[in-house]
PyMOL CGO cylinders between C-alpha atoms (Angstrom):
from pymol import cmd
from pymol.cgo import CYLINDER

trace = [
    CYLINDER, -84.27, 15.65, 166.95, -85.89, 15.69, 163.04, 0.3, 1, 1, 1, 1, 1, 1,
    CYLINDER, -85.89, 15.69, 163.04, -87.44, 18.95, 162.62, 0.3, 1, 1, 1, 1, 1, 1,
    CYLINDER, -87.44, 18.95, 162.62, -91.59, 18.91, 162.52, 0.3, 1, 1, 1, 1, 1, 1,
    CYLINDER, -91.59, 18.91, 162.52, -92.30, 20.13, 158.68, 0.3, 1, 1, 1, 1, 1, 1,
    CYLINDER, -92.30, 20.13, 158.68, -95.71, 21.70, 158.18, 0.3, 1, 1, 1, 1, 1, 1,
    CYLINDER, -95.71, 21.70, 158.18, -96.76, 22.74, 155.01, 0.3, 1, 1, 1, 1, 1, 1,
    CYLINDER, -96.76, 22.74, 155.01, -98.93, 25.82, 154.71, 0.3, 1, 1, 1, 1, 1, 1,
    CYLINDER, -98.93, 25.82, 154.71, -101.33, 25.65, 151.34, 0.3, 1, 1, 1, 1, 1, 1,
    CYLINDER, -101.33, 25.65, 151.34, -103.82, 27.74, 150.03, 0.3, 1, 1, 1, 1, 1, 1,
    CYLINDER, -103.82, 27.74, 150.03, -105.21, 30.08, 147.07, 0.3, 1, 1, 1, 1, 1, 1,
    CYLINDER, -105.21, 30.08, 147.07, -103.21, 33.35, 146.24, 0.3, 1, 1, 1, 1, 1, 1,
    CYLINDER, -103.21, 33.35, 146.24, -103.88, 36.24, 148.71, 0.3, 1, 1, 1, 1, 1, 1,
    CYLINDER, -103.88, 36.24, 148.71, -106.05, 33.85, 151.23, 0.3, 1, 1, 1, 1, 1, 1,
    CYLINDER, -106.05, 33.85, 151.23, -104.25, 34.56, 154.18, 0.3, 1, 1, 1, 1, 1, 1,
    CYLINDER, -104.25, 34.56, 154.18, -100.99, 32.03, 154.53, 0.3, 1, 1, 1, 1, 1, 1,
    CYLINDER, -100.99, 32.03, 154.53, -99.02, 34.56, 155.05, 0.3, 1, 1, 1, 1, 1, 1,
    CYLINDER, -99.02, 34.56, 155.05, -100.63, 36.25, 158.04, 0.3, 1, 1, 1, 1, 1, 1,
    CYLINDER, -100.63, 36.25, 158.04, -101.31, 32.26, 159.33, 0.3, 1, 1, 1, 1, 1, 1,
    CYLINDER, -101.31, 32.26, 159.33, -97.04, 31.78, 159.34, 0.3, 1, 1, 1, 1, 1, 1,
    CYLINDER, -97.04, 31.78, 159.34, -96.12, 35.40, 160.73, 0.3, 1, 1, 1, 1, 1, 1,
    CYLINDER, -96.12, 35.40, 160.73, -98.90, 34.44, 163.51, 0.3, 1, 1, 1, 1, 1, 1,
    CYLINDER, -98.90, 34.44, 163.51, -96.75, 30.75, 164.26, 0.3, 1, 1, 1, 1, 1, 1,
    CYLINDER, -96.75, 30.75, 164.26, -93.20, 32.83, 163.84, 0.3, 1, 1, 1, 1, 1, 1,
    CYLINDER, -93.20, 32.83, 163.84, -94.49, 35.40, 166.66, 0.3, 1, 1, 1, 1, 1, 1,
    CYLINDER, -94.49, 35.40, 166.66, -95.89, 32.70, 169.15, 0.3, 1, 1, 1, 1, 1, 1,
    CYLINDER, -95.89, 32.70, 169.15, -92.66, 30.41, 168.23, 0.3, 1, 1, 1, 1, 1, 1,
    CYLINDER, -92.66, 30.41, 168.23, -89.52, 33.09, 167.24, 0.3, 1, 1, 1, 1, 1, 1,
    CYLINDER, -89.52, 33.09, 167.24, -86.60, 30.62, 167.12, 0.3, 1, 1, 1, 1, 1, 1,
    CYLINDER, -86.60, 30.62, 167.12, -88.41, 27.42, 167.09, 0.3, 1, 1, 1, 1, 1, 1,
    CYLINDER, -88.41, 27.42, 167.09, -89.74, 28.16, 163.85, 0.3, 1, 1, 1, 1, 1, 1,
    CYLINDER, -89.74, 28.16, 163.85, -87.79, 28.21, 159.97, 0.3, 1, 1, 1, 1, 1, 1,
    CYLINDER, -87.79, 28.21, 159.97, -90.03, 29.75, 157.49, 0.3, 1, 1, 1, 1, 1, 1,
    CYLINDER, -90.03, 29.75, 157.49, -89.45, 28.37, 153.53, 0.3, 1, 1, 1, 1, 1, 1,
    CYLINDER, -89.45, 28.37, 153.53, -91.37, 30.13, 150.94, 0.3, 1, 1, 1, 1, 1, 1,
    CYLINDER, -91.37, 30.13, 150.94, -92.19, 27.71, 147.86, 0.3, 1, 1, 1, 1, 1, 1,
    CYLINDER, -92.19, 27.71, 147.86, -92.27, 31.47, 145.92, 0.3, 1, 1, 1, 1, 1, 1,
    CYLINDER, -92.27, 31.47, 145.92, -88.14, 31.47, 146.17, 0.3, 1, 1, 1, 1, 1, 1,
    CYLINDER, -88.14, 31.47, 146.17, -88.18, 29.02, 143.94, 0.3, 1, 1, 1, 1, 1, 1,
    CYLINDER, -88.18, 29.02, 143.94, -89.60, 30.27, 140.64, 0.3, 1, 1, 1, 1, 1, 1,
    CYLINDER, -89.60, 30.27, 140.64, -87.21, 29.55, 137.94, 0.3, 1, 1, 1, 1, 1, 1,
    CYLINDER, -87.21, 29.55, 137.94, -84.92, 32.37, 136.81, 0.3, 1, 1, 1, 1, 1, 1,
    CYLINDER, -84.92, 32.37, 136.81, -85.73, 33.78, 133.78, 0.3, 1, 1, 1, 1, 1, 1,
    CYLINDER, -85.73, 33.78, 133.78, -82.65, 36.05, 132.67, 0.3, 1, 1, 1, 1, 1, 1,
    CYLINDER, -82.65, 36.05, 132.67, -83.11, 34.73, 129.75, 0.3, 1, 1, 1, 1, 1, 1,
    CYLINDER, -83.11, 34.73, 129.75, -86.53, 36.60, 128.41, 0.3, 1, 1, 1, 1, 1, 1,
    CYLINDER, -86.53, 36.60, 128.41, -87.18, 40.00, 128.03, 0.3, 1, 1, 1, 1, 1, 1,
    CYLINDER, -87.18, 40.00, 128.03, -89.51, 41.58, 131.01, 0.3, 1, 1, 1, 1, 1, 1,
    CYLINDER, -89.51, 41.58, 131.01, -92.10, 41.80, 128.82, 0.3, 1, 1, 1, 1, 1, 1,
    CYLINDER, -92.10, 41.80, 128.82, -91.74, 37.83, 128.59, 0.3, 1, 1, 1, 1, 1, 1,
    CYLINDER, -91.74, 37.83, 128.59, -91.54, 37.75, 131.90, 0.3, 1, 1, 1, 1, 1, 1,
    CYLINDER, -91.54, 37.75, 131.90, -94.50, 39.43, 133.04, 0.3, 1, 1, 1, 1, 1, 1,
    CYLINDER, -94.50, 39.43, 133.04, -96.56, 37.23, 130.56, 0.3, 1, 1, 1, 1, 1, 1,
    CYLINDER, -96.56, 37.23, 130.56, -95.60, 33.73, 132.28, 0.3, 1, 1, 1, 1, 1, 1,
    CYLINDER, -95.60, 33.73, 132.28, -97.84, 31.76, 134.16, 0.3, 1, 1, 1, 1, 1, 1,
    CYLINDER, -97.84, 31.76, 134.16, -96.90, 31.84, 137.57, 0.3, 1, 1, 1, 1, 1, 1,
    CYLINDER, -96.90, 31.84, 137.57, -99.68, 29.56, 138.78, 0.3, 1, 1, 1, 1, 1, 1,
    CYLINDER, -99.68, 29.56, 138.78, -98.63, 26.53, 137.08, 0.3, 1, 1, 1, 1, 1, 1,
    CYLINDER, -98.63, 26.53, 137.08, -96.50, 23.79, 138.79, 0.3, 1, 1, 1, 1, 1, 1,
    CYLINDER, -96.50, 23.79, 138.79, -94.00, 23.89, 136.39, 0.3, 1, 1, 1, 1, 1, 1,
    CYLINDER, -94.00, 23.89, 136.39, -92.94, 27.47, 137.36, 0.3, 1, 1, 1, 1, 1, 1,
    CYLINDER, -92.94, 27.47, 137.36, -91.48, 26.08, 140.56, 0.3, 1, 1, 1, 1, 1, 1,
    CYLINDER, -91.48, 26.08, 140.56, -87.80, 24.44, 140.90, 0.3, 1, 1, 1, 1, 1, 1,
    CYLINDER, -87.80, 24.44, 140.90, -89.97, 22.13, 143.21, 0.3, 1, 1, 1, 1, 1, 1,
    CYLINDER, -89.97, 22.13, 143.21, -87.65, 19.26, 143.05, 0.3, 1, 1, 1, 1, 1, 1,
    CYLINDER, -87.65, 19.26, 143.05, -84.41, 22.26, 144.40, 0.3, 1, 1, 1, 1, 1, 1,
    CYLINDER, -84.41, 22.26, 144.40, -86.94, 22.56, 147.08, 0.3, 1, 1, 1, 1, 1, 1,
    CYLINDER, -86.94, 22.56, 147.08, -87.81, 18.53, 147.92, 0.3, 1, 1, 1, 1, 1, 1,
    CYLINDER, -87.81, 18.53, 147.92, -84.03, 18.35, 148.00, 0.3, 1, 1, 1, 1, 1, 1,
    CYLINDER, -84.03, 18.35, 148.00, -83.64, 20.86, 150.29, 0.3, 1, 1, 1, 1, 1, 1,
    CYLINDER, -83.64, 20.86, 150.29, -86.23, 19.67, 153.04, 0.3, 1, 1, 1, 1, 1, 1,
    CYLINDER, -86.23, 19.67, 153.04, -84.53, 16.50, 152.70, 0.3, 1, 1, 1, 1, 1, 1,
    CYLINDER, -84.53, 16.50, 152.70, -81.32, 18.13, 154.20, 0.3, 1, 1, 1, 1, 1, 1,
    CYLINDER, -81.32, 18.13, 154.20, -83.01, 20.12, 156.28, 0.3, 1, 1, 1, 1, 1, 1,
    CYLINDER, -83.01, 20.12, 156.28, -84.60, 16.84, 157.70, 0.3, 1, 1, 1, 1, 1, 1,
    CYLINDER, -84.60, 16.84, 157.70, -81.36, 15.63, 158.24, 0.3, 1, 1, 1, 1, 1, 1,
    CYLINDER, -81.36, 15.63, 158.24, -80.33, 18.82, 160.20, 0.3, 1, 1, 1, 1, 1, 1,
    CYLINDER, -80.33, 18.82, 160.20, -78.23, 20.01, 157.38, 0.3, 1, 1, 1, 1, 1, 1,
    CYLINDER, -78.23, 20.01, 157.38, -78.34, 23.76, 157.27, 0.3, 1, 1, 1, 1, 1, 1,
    CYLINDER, -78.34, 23.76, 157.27, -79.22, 25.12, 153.36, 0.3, 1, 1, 1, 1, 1, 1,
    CYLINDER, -79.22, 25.12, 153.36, -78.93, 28.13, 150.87, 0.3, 1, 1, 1, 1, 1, 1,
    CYLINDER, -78.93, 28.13, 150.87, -82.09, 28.82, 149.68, 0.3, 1, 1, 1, 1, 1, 1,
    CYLINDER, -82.09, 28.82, 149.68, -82.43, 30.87, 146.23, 0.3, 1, 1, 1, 1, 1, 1,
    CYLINDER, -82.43, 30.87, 146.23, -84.78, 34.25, 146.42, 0.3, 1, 1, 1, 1, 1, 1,
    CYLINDER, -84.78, 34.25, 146.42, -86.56, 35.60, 143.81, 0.3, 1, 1, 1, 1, 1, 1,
    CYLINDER, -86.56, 35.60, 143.81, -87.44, 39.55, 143.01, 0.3, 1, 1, 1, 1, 1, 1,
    CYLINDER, -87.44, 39.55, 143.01, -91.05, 39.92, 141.95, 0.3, 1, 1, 1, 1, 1, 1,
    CYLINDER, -91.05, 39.92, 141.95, -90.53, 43.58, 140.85, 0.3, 1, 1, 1, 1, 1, 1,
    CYLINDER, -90.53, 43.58, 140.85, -87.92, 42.37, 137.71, 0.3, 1, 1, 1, 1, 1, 1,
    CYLINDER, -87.92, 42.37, 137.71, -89.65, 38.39, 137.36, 0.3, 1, 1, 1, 1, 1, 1,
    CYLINDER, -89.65, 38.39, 137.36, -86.52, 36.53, 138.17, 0.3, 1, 1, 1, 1, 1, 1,
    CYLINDER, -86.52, 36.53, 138.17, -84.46, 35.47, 140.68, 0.3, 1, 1, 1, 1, 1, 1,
    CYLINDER, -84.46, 35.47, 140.68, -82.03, 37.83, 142.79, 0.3, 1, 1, 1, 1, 1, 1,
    CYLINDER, -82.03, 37.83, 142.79, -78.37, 36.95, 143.11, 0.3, 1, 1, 1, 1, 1, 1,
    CYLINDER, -78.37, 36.95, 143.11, -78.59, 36.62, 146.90, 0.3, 1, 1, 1, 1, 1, 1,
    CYLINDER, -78.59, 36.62, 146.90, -79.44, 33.52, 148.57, 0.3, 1, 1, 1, 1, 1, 1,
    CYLINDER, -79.44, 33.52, 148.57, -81.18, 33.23, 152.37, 0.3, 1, 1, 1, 1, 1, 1,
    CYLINDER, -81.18, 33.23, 152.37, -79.53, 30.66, 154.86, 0.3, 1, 1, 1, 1, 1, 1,
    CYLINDER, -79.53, 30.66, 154.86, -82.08, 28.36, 156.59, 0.3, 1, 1, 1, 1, 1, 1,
    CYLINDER, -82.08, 28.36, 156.59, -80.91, 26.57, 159.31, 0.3, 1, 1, 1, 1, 1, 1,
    CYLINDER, -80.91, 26.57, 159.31, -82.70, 23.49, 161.16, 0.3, 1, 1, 1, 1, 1, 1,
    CYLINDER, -82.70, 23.49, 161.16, -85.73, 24.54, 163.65, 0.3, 1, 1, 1, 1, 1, 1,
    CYLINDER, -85.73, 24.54, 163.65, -88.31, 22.32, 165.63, 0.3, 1, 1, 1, 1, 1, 1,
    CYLINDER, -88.31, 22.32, 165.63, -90.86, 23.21, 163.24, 0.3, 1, 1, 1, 1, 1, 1,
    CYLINDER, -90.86, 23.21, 163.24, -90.27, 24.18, 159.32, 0.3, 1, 1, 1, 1, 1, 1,
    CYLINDER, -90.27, 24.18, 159.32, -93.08, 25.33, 158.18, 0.3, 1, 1, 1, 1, 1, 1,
    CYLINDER, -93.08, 25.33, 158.18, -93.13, 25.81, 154.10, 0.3, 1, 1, 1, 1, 1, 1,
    CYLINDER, -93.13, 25.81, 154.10, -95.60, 27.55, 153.06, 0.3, 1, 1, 1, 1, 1, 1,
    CYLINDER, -95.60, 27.55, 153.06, -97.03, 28.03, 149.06, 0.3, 1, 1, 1, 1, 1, 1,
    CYLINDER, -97.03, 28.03, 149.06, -100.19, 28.06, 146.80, 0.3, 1, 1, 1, 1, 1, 1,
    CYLINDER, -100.19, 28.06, 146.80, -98.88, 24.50, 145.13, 0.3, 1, 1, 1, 1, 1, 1,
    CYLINDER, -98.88, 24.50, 145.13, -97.17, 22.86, 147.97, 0.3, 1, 1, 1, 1, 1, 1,
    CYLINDER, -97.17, 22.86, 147.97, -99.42, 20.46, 148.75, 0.3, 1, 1, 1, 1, 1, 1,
    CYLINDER, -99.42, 20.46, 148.75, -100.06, 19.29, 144.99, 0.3, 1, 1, 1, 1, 1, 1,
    CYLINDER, -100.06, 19.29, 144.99, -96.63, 17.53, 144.93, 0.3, 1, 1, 1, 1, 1, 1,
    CYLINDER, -96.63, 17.53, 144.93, -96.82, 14.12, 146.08, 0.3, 1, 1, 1, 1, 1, 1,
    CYLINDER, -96.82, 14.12, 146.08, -93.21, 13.93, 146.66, 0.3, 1, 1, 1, 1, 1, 1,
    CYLINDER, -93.21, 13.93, 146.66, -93.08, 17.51, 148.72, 0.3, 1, 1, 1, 1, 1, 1,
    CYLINDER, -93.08, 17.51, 148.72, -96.23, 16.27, 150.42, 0.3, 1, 1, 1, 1, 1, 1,
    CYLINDER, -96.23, 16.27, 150.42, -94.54, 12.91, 151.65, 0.3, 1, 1, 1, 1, 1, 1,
    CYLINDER, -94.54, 12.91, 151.65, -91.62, 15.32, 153.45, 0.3, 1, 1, 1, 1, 1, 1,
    CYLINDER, -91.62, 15.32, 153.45, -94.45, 16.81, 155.97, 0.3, 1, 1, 1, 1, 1, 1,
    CYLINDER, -94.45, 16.81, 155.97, -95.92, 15.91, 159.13, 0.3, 1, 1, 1, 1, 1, 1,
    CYLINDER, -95.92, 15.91, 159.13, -98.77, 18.06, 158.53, 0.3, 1, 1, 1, 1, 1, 1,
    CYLINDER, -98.77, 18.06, 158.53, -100.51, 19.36, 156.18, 0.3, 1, 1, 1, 1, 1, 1,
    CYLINDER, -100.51, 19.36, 156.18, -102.60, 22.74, 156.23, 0.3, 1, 1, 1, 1, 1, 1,
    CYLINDER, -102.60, 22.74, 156.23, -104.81, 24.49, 153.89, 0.3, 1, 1, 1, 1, 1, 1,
    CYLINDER, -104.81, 24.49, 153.89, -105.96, 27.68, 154.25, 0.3, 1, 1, 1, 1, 1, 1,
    CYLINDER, -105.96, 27.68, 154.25, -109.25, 28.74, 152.53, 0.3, 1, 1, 1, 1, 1, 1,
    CYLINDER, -109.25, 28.74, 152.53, -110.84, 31.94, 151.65, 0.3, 1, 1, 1, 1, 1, 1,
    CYLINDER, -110.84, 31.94, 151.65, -113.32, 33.33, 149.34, 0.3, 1, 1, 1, 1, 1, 1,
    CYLINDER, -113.32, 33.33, 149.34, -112.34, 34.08, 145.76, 0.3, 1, 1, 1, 1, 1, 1,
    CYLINDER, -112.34, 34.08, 145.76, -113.42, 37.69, 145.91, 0.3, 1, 1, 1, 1, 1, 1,
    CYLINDER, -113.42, 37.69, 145.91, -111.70, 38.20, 149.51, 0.3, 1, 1, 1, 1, 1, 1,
    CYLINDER, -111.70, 38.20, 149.51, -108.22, 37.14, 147.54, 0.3, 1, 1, 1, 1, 1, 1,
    CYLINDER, -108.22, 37.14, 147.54, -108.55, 38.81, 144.28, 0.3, 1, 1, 1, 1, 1, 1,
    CYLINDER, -108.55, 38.81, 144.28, -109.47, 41.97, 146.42, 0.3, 1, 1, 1, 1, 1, 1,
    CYLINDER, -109.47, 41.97, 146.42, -106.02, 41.35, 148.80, 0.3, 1, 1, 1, 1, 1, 1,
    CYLINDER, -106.02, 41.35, 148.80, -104.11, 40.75, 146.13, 0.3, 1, 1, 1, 1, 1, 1,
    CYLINDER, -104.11, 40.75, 146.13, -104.89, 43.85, 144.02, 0.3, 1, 1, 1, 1, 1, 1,
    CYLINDER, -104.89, 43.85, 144.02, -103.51, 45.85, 147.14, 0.3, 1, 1, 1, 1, 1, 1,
    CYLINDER, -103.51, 45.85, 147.14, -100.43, 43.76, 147.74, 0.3, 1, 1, 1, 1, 1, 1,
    CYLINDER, -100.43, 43.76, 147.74, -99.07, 43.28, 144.09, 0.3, 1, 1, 1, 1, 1, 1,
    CYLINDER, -99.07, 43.28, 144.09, -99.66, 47.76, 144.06, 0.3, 1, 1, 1, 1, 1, 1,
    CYLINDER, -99.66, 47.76, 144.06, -98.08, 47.94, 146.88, 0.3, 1, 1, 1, 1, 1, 1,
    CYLINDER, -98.08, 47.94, 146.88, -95.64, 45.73, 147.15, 0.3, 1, 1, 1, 1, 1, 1,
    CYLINDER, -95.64, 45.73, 147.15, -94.87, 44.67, 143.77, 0.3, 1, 1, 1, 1, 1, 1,
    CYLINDER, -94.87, 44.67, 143.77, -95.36, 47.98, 141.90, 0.3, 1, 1, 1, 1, 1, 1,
    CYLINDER, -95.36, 47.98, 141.90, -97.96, 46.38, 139.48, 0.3, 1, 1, 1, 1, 1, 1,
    CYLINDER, -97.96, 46.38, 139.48, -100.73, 48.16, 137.83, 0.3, 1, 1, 1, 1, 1, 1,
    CYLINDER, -100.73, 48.16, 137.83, -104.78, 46.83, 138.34, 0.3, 1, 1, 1, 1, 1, 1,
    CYLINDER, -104.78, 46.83, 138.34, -104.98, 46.17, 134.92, 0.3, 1, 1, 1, 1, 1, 1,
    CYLINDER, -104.98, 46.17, 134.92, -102.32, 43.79, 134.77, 0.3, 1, 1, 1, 1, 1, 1,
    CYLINDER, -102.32, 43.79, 134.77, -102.95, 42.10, 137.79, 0.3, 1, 1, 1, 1, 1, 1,
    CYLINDER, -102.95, 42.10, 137.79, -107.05, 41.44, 136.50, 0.3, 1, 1, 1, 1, 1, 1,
    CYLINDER, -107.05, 41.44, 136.50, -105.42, 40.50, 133.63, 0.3, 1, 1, 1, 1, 1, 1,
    CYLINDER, -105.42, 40.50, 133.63, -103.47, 38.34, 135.40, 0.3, 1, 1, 1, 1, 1, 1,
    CYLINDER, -103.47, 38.34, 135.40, -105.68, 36.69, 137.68, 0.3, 1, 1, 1, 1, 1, 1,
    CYLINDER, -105.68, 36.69, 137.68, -108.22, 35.73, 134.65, 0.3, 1, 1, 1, 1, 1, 1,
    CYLINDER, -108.22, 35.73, 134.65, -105.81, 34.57, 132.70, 0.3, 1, 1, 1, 1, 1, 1,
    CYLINDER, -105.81, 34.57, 132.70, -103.84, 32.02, 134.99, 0.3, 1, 1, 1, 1, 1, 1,
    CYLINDER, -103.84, 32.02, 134.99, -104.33, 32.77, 138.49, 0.3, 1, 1, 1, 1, 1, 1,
    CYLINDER, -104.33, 32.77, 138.49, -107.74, 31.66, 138.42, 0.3, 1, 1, 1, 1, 1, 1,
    CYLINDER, -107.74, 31.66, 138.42, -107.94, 28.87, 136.05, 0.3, 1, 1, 1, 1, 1, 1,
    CYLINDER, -107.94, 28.87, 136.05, -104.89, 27.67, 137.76, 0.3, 1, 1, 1, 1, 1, 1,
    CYLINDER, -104.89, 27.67, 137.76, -106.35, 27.82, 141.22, 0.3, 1, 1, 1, 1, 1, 1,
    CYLINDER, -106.35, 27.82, 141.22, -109.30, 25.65, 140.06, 0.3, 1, 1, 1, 1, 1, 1,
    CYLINDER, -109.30, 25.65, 140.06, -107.10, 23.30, 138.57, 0.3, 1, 1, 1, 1, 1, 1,
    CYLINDER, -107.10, 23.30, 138.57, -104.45, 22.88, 140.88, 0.3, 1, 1, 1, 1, 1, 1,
    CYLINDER, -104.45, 22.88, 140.88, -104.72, 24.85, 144.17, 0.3, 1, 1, 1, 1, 1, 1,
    CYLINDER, -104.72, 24.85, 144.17, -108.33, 24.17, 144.93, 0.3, 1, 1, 1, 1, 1, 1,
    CYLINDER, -108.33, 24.17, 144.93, -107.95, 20.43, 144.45, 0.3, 1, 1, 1, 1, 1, 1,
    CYLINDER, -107.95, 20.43, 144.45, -105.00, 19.80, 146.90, 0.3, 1, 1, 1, 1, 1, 1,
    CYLINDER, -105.00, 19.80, 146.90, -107.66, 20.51, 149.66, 0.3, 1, 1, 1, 1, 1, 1,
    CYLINDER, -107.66, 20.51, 149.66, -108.22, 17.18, 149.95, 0.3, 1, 1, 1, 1, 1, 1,
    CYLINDER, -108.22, 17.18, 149.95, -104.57, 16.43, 151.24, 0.3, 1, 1, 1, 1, 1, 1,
    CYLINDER, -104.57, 16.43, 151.24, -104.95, 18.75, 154.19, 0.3, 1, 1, 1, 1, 1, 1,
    CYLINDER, -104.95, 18.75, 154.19, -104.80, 17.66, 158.00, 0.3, 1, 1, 1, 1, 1, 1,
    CYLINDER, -104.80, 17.66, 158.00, -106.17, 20.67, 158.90, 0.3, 1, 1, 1, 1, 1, 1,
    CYLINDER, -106.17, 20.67, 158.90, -108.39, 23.49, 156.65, 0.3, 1, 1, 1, 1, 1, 1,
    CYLINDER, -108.39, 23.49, 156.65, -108.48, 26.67, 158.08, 0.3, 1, 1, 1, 1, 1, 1,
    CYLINDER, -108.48, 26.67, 158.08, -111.72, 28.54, 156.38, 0.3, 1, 1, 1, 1, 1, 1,
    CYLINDER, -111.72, 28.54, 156.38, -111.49, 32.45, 156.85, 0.3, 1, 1, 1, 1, 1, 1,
    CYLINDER, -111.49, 32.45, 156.85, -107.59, 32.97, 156.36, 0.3, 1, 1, 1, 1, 1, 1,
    CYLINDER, -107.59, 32.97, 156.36, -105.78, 34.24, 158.86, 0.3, 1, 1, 1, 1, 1, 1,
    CYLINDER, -105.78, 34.24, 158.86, -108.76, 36.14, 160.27, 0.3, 1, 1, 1, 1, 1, 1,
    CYLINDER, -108.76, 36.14, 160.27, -109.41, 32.39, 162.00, 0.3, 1, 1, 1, 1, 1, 1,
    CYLINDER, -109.41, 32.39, 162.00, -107.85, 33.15, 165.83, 0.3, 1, 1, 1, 1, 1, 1,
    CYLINDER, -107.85, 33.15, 165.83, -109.29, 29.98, 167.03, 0.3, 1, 1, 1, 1, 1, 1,
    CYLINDER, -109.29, 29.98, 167.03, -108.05, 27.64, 163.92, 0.3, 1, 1, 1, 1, 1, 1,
    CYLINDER, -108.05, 27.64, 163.92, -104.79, 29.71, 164.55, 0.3, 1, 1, 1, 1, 1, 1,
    CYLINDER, -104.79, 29.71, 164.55, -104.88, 28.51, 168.40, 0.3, 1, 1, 1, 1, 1, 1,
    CYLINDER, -104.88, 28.51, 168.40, -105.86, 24.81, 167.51, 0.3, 1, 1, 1, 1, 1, 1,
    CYLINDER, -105.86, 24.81, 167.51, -102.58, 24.89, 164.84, 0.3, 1, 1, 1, 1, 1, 1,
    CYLINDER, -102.58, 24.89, 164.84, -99.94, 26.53, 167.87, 0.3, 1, 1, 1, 1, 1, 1,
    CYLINDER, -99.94, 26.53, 167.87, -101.59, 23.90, 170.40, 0.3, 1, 1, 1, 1, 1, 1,
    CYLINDER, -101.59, 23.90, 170.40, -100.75, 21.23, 167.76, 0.3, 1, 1, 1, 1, 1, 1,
    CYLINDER, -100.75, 21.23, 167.76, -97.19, 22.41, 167.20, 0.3, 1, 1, 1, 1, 1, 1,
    CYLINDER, -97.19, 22.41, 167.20, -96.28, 23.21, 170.64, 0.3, 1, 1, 1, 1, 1, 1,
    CYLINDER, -96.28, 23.21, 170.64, -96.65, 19.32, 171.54, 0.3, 1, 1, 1, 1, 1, 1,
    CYLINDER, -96.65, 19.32, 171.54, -93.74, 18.77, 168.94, 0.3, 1, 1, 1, 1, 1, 1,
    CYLINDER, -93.74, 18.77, 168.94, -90.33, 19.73, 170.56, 0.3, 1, 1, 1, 1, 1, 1,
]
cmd.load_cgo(trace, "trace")
């Protein structure tokens, strides 16, 4: 049976990723999670000052077409080797993740519903929306915590690409959706409708 592949859209910091750990509790082994983030390019090349001064937002950060190819396989019920990148050094680890085929994929991503070809590889496509001050404010705390980045470069950040880029390409692949889920992942009913959905599908 061809896996179910749901992609999971949305602005930085509006909730996806509380939406997919919500679908990999209800589902455990039914579900493969792919994060369109793994597939930043590497940039060994630059210097991390270089690094930290890309824009991140933009399509052409991603290896998208690395990532079309491998829902294709995983389509096919071919397992893959997906690439992971380290946001504390802004490049790619040396250590890939193994995905192998589940009922439902779900790849989730600010930009994965603004590809038309990564788009065509879904079943279903979900954007989750939240206001711009609720996800400037979560991701202050995640990219301290987690990331080990300081408030002035992550304002910095956010008004120099994260924002623009959101308007420009985030905010408009809305209109692809199946289903928008306003709130984030603070939604419990949207959350319910979404598991409903997906349990129909193996």
């Amino acid at each position: 049976m061809r896996p179910y592949i749901v992609g999971v859209a949305g602005g930085s910091a509006s909730g996806k990723t509380e939406i997919v750990r919500a679908l990999k509790k209800h589902f455990d082994d039914k579900i493969e999670i792919i994060e369109h983030d793994n597939y930043y390019y590497a940039h060994d090349d630059l210097s991390m000052e270089q690094r930290a001064s890309l824009n991140y937002d933009h399509p052409s950060s991603f290896e998208t077409n690395l990532l079309i190819e491998h829902l294709k396989k995983i389509s096919n019920n071919e397992e893959i080797d997906i690439p992971t990148y380290d946001f504390t050094i802004h490049t790619r680890s040396s250590e890939t993740v193994h995905k192998t085929p589940k009922p439902i994929v779900i790849v989730e991503g600010i930009l994965v519903l603004e590809n038309e070809q990564l788009r065509n590889l879904m079943d279903m496509k979900v954007f989750v929306d939240c206001d711009n001050d609720v996800r400037l404010k979560r991701r202050i705390t995640r990219d301290v915590v987690e990331r080990q980045r300081t408030i002035e470069s992550i304002l910095t950040q956010y008004m120099d690409t994260v924002k623009p880029m959101h308007e420009l390409f985030v905010e408009p692949s809305k209109k692809y959706a199946d289903l928008i889920i306003p709130k984030g992942g603070k939604n419990k009913i949207a959350i319910d409708v979404l598991i409903n959905h997906l349990s129909t599908k193996y």
